[in-house]
TIKE-643536 format. One record per residue: residue in one letter; x, y, z of N, C-alpha, C in turn. Coordinates in nm, 3 decimals, padded with zeros to 5 digits. Atoms other than C-alpha are relative to their C-alpha. Layout:
N
{'A', {X, Y, Z}, {X, Y, Z}, {X, Y, Z}}
...
***
This chain:
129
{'X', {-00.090, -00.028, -00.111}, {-00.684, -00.891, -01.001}, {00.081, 00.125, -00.033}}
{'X', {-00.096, -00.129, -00.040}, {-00.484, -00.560, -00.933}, {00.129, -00.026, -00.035}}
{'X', {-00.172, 00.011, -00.010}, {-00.130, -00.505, -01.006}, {00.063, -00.033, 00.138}}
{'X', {-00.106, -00.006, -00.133}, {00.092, -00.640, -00.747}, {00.034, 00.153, 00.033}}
{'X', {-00.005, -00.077, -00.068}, {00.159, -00.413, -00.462}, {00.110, 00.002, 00.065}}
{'X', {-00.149, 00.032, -00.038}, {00.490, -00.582, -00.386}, {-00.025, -00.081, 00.164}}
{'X', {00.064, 00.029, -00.153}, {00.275, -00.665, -00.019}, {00.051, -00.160, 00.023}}
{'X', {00.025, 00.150, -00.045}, {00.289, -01.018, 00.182}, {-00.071, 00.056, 00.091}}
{'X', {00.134, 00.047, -00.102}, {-00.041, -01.088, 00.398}, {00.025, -00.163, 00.055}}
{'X', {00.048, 00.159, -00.071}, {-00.030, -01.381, 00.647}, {-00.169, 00.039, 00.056}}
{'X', {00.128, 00.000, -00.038}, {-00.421, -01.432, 00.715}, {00.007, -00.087, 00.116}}
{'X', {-00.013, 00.103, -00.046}, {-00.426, -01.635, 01.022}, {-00.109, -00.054, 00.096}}
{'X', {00.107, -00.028, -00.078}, {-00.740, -01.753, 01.151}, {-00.052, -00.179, -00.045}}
{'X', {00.072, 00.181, 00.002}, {-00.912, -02.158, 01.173}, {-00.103, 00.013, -00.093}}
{'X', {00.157, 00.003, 00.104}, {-01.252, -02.058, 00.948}, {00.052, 00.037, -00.104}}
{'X', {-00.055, -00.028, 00.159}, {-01.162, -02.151, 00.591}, {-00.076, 00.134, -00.094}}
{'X', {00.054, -00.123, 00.077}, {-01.441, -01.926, 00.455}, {00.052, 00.153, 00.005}}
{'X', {-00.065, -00.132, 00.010}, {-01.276, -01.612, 00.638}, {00.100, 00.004, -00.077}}
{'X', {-00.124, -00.014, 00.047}, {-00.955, -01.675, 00.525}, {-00.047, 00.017, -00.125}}
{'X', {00.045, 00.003, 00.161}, {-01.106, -01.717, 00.144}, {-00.017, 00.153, -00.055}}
{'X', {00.070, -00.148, -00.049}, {-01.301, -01.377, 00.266}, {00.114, 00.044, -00.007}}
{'X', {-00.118, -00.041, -00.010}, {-00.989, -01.239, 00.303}, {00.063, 00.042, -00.110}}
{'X', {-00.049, -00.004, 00.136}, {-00.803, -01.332, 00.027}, {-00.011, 00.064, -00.136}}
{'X', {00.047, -00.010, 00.137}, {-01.027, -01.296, -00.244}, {00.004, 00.173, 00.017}}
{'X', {-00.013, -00.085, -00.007}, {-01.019, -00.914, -00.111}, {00.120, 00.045, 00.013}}
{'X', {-00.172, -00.054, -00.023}, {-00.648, -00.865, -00.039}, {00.014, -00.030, -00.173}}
{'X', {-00.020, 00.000, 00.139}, {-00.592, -01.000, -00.392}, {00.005, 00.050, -00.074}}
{'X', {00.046, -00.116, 00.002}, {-00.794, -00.813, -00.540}, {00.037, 00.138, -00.028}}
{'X', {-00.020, -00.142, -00.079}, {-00.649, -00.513, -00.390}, {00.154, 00.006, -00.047}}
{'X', {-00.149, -00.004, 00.020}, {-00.284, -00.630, -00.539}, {00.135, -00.060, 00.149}}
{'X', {-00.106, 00.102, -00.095}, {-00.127, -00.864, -00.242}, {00.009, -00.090, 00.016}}
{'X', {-00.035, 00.112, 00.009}, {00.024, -01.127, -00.214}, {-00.071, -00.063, 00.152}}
{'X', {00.057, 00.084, -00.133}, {-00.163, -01.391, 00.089}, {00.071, -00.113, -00.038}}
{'X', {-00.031, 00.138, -00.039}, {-00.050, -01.647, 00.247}, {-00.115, -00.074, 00.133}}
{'X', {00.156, 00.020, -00.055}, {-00.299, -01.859, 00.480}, {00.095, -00.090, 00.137}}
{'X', {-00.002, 00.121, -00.129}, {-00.246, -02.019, 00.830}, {-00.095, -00.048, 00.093}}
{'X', {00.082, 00.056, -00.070}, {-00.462, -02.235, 01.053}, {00.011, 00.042, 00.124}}
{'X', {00.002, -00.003, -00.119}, {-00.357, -02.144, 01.398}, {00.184, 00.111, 00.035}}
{'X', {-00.088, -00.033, -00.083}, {-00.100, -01.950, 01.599}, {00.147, -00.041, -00.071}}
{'X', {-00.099, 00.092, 00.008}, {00.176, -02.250, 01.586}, {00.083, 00.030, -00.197}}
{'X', {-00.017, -00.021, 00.148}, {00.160, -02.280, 01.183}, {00.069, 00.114, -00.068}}
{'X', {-00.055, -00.134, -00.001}, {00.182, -01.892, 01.151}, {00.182, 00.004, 00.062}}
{'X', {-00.121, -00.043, -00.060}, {00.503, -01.872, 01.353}, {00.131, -00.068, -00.116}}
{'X', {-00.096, 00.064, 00.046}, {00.646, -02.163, 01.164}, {00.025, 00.072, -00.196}}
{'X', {00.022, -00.073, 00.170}, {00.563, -01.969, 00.760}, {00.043, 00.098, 00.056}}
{'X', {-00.019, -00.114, -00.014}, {00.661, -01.676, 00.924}, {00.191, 00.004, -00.017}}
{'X', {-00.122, -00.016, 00.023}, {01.030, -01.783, 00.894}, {00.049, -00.073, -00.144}}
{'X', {-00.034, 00.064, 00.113}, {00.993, -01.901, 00.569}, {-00.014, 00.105, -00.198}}
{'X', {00.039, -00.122, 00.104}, {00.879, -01.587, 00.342}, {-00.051, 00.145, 00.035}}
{'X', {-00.046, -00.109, -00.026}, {00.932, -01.212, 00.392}, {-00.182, 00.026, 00.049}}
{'X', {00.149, -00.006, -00.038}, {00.572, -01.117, 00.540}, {-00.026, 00.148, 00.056}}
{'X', {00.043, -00.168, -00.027}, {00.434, -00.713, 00.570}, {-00.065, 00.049, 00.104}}
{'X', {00.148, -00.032, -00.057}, {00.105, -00.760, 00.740}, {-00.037, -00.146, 00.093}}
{'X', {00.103, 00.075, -00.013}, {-00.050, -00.979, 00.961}, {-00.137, -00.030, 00.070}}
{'X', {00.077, -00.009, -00.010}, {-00.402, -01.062, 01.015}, {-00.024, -00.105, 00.092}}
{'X', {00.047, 00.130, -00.086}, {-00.504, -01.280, 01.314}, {-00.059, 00.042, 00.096}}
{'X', {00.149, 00.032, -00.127}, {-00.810, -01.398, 01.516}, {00.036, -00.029, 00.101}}
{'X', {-00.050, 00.007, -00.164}, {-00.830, -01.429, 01.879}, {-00.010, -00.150, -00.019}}
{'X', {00.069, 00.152, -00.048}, {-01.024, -01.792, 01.906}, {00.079, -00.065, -00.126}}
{'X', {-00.045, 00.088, 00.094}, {-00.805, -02.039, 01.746}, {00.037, -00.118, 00.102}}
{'X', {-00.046, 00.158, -00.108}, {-00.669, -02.434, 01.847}, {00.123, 00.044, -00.013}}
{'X', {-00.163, 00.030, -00.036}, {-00.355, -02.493, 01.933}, {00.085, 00.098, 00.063}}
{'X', {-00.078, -00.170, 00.002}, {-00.230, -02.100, 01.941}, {-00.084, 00.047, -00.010}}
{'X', {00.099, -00.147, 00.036}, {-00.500, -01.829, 01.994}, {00.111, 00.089, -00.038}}
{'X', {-00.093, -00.155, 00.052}, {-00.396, -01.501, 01.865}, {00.047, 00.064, 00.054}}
{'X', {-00.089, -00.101, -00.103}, {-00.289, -01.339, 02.164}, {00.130, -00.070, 00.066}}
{'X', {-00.088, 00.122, -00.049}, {-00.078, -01.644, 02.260}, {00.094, 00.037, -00.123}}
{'X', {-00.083, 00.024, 00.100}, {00.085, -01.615, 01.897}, {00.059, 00.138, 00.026}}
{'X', {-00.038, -00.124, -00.013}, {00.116, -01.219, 01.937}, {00.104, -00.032, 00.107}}
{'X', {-00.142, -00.035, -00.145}, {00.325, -01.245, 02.284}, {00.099, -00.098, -00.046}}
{'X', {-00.142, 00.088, -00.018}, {00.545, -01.544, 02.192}, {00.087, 00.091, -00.174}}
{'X', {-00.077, -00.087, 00.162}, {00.620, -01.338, 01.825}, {00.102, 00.105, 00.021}}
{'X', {-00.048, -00.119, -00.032}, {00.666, -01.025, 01.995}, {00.131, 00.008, 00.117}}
{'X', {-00.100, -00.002, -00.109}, {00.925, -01.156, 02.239}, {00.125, -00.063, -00.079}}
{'X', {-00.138, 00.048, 00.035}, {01.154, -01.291, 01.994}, {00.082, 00.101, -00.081}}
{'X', {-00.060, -00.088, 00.047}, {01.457, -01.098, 01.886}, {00.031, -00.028, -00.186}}
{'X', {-00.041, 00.031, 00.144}, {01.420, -01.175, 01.498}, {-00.090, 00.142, -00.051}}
{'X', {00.117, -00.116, 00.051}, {01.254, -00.893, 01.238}, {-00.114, -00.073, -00.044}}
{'X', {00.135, 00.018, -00.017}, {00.997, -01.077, 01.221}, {-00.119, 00.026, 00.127}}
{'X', {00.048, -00.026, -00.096}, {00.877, -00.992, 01.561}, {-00.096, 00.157, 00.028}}
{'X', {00.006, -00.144, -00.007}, {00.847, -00.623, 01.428}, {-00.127, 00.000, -00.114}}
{'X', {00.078, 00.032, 00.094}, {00.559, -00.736, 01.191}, {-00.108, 00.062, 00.051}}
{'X', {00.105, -00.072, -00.044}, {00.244, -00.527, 01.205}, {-00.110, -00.095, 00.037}}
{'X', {00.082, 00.089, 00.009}, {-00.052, -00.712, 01.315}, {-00.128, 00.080, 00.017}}
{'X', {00.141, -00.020, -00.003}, {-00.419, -00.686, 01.243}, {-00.076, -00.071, 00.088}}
{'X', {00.075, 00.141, -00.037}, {-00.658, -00.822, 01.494}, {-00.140, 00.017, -00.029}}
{'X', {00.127, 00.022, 00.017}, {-00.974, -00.924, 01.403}, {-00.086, -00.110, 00.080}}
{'X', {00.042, 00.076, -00.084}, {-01.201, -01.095, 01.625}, {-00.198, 00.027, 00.017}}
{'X', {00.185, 00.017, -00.041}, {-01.608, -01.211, 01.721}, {-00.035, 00.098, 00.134}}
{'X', {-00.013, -00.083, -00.130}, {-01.495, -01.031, 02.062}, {-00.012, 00.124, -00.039}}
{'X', {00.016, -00.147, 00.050}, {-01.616, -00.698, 02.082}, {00.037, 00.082, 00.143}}
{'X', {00.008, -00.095, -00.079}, {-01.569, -00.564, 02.435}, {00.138, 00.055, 00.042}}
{'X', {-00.127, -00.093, -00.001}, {-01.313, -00.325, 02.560}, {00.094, -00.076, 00.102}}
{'X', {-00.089, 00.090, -00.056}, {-01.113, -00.608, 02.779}, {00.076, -00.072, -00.122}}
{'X', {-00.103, 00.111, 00.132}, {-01.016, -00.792, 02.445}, {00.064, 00.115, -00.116}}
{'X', {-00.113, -00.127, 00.082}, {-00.920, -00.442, 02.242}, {00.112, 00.002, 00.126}}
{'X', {-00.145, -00.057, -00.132}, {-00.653, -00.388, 02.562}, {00.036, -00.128, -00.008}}
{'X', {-00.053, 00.156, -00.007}, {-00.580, -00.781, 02.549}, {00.052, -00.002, -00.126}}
{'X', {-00.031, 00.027, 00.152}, {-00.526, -00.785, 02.159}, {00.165, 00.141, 00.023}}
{'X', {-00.079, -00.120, 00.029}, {-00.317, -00.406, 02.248}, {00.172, -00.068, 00.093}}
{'X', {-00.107, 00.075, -00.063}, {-00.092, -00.610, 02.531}, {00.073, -00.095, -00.080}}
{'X', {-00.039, 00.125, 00.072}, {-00.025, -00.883, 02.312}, {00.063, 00.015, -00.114}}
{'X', {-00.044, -00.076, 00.043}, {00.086, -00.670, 02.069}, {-00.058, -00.020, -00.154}}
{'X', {00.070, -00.034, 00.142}, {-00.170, -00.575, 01.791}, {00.004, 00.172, 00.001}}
{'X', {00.003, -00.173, 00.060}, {-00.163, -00.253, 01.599}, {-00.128, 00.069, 00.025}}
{'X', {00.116, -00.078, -00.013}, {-00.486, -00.225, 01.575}, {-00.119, -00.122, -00.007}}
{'X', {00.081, 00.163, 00.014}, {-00.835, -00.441, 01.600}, {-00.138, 00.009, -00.048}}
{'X', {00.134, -00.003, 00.091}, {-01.144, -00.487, 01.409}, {-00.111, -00.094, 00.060}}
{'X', {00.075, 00.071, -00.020}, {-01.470, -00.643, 01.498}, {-00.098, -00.077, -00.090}}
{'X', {00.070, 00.060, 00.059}, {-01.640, -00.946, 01.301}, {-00.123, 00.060, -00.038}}
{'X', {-00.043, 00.039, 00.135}, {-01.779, -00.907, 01.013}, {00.079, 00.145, 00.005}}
{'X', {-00.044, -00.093, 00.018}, {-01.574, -00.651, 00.890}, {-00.003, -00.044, -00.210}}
{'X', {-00.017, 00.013, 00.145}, {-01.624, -00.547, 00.519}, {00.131, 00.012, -00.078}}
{'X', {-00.116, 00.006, 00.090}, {-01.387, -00.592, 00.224}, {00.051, 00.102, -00.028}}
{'X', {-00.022, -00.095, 00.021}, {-01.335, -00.250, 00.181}, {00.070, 00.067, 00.102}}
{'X', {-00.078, -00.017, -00.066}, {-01.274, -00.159, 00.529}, {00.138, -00.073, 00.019}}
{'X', {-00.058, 00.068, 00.034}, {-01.063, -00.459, 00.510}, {00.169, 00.058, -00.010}}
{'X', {-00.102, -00.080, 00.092}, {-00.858, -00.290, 00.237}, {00.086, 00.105, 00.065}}
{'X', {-00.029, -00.093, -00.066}, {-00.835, 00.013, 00.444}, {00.110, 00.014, 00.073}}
{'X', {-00.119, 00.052, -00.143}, {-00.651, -00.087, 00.778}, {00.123, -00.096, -00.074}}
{'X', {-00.130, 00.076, 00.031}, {-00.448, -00.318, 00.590}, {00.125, 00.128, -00.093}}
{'X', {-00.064, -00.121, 00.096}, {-00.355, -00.016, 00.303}, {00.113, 00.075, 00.139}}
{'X', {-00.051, -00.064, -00.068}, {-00.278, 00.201, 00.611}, {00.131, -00.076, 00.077}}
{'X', {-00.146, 00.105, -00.081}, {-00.023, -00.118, 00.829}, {00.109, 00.008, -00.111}}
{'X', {-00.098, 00.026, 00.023}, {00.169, -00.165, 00.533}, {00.028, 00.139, -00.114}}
{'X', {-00.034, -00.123, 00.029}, {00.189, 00.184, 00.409}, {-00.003, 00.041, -00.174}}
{'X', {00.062, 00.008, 00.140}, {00.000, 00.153, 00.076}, {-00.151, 00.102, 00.038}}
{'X', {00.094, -00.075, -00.027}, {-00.282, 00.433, 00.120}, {-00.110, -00.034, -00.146}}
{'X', {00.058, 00.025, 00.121}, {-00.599, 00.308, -00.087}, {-00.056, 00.164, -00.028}}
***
């Protein structure tokens, strides 16, 4: 593993293997992850440890990702000001402008390698690999 980077990663997505996927590359790379199942979960860890980055899928239970993005982005805490990654199976140009409303930085399409990964995340939280 890498020297700490000083980073926090929330990963937030229902498929344990991504999240693992994830991890084992943020790690890696010197950041700290944290892991959530859905939307709901996310919101609730999000007021519990300082968080840089986060990474979340559209298709989830309880809270999809665009559902978690608008209710995040409407609350007046600094956590609301949190960068977000979206990553998603959706590829067409209605769900990049849906992910951009909802308020993602920027959005990636399934699979996405560990490297790019690295990349977009390096660039959100202002660590240039």
């Amino acid at each position: 593993m890498a020297e700490s980077l000083g980073k926090r990663v929330l990963v937030i997505d229902d498929a344990s293997l991504v999240r693992m996927y994830y991890r084992d590359a943020l790690e890696r790379a010197g950041y700290e992850v944290d892991e959530a199942l859905n939307g709901l979960e996310a919101l609730e860890k999000l007021h519990g440890a300082p968080t840089d980055l986060l990474i979340v899928d559209v298709n989830m239970p309880q809270m999809d990702g665009f559902t978690f993005l608008k209710v995040l982005r409407r609350q007046e805490l600094p956590v609301a000001a949190i960068p977000a990654l979206v990553i998603s199976t959706e590829s067409g140009d209605q769900d990049v402008e849906a992910a951009r409303l909802a308020g993602g930085n920027f959005y990636l399409v399934k699979p996405v390698s560990q490297e790019m990964l690295i990349d977009y995340v390096g660039i959100l939280c202002g660590v240039f690999p």
